[in-house]
C-alpha positions in Angstrom: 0.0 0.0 0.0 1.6 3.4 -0.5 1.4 6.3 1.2 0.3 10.1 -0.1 2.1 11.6 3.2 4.6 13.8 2.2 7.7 14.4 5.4 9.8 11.5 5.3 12.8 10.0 7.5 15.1 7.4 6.8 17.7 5.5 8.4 20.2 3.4 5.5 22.8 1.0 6.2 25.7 0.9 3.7 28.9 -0.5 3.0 31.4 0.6 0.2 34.4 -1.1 -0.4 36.6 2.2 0.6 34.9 3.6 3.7 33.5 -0.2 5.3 30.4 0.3 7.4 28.8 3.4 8.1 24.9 4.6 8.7 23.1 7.2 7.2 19.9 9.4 8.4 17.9 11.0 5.6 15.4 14.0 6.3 13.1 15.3 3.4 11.2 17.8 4.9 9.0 18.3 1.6 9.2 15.3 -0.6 8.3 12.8 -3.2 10.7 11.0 -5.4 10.6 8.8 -8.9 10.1 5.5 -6.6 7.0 6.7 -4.7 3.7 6.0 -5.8 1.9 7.6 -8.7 -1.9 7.5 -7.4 -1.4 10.9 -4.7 1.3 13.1 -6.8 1.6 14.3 -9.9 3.0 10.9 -12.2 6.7 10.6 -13.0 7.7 13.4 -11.2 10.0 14.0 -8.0 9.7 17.0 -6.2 12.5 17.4 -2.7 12.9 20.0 -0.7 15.9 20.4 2.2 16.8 16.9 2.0 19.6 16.1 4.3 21.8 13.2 4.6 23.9 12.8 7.7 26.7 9.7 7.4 27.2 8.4 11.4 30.5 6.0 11.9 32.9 5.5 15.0 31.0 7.7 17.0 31.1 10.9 14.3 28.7 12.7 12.0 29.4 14.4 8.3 27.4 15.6 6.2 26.9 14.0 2.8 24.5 16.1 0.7 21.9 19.2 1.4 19.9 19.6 -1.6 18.1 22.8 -1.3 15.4 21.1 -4.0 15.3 18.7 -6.8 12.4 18.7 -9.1 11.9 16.3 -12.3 8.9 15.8 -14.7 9.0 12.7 -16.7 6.1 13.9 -18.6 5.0 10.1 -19.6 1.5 10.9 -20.7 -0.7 8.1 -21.8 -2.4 10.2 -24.3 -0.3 12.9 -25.9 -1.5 16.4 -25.9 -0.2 18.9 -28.6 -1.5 21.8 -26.9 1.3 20.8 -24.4 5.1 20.6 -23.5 5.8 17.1 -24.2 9.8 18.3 -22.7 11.3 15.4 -19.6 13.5 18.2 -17.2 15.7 18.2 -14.1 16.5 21.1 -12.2 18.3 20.6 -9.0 20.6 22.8 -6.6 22.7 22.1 -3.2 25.9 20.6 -1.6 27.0 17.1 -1.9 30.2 15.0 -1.7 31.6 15.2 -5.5 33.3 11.6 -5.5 31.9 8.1 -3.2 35.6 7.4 -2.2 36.2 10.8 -0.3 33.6 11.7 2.7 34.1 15.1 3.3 34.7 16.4 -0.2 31.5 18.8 -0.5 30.8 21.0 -3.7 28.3 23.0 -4.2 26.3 22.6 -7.9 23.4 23.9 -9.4 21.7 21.5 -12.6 19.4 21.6 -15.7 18.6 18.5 -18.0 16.1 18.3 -20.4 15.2 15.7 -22.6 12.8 12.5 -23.4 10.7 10.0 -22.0 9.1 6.9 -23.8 6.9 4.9 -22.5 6.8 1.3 -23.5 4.1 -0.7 -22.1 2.4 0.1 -18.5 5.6 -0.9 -16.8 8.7 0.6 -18.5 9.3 4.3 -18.5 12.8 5.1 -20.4 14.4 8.5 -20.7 17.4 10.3 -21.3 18.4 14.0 -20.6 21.4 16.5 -21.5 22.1 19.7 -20.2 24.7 21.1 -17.9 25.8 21.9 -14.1 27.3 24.9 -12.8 29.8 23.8 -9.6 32.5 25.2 -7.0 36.1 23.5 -7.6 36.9 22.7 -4.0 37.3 18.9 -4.7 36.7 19.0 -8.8 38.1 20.3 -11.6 35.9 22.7 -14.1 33.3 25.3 -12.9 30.7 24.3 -15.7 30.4 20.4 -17.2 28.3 19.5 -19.8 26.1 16.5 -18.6 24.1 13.5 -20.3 21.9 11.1 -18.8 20.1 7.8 -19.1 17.8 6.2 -16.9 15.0 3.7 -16.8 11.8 3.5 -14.6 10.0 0.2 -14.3 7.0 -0.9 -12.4 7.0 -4.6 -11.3 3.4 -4.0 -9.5 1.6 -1.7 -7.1 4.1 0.0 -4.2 7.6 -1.8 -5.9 9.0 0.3 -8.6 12.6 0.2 -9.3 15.1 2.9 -10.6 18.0 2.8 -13.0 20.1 5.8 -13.9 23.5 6.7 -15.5 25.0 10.2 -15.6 28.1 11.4 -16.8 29.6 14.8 -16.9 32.4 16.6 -18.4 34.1 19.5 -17.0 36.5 20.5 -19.6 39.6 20.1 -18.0 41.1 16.6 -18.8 40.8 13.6 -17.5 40.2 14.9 -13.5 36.6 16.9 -14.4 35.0 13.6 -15.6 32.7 11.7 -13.5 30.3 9.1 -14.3 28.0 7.7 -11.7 25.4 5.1 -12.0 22.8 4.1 -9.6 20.1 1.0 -8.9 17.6 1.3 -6.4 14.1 -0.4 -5.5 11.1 0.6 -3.4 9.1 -1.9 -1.5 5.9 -0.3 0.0 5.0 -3.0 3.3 2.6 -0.3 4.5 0.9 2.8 5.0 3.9 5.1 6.4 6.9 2.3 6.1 8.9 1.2 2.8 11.9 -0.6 2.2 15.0 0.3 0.3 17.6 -1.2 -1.7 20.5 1.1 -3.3 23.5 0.0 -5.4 25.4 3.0 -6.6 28.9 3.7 -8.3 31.3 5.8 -9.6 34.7 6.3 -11.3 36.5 5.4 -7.7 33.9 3.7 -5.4 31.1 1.6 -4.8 28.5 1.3 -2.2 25.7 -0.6 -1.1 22.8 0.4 0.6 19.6 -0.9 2.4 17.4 1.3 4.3 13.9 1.9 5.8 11.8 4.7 5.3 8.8 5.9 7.7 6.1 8.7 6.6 4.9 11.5 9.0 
């Protein structure tokens, strides 16, 4: 069963083969993502606001990401409507560790994709978006990067939906300002205000593994 509550907490176990064991806590104030449920939000879409994630190991805390909001629109209409802006976007803007090897390395970016969606069948929901990121160079190299990215949507039935997405940017400076991350995750909806999460995420140095519960208030 899902849920149309909007605050949500988390708590998410993870191991990465660089950093071992660690937890993470997850406020979203003001949220829904691409995983929740379709039948109380607007379809497709994702819509955060003030998400925090807070890594806790040996007895410390760091922060791993603010996002001041991150809003994307699909657009997967059943029925095409010509009268409207049949355009998939991303727009996004906070802090967040720039590499999954390195725990405090925190850069600040500000993003814009726009692009395609196609949907094939009731359960797949393909797209693939371009665009661009502005971002400090504390821990990167290049102040603007060119992005592209792919990702996949897919419904296995009502309250699992699973997420598949590959981005890769360019910063124009060599070899250094090139990142590509990839990420799988799946929602499991076991009740009114509680879900289940499973996260497999990479990049050009690291991966990690994560498995989380989520509660609804």
């Amino acid at each position: 069963m899902d849920t149309g509550l909007s605050d949500h907490s988390s708590l998410e176990g993870i191991y990465s083969d660089d950093q071992q064991a660690r937890t993470r806590f997850i406020l979203r104030p003001l949220q829904y993502d691409l995983l929740d449920s379709n039948s109380s939000r607007m379809p497709h879409a994702a819509l955060e606001i003030g998400r925090t994630e807070i890594d806790l190991a040996s007895g410390t805390s760091k922060l791993h990401e603010l996002e001041l909001f991150n809003v994307t629109n699909l657009l997967a209409r059943r029925i095409p409507l010509p009268s409207l802006p049949d355009m998939a976007w991303h727009a996004s803007s906070g802090f967040a560790s720039s590499r999954l090897d390195c725990s405090h390395c925190l850069d600040g970016h500000a993003t814009f994709l726009a692009g395609k969606s196609f949907r094939l069948g009731h359960r797949s929901l393909p797209f693939i978006m371009t665009g661009g990121q502005l971002r400090s160079e504390r821990h990167q190299e290049g102040p603007a990067a060119p992005m592209l990215q792919l990702g996949l949507l897919y419904d296995w039935e009502p309250g699992q939906r699973s997420l598949l997405q590959i981005t890769h940017a360019d910063g124009l400076k060599g070899e250094e300002s090139r990142r590509t991350q990839w990420l799988l995750e799946h929602r499991m909806a076991v009740g009114q205000q509680l879900d289940l999460r499973a996260r497999w995420e990479g990049d050009d140095n690291a991966q990690e593994l994560g498995l989380g519960v989520s509660w609804y208030f």
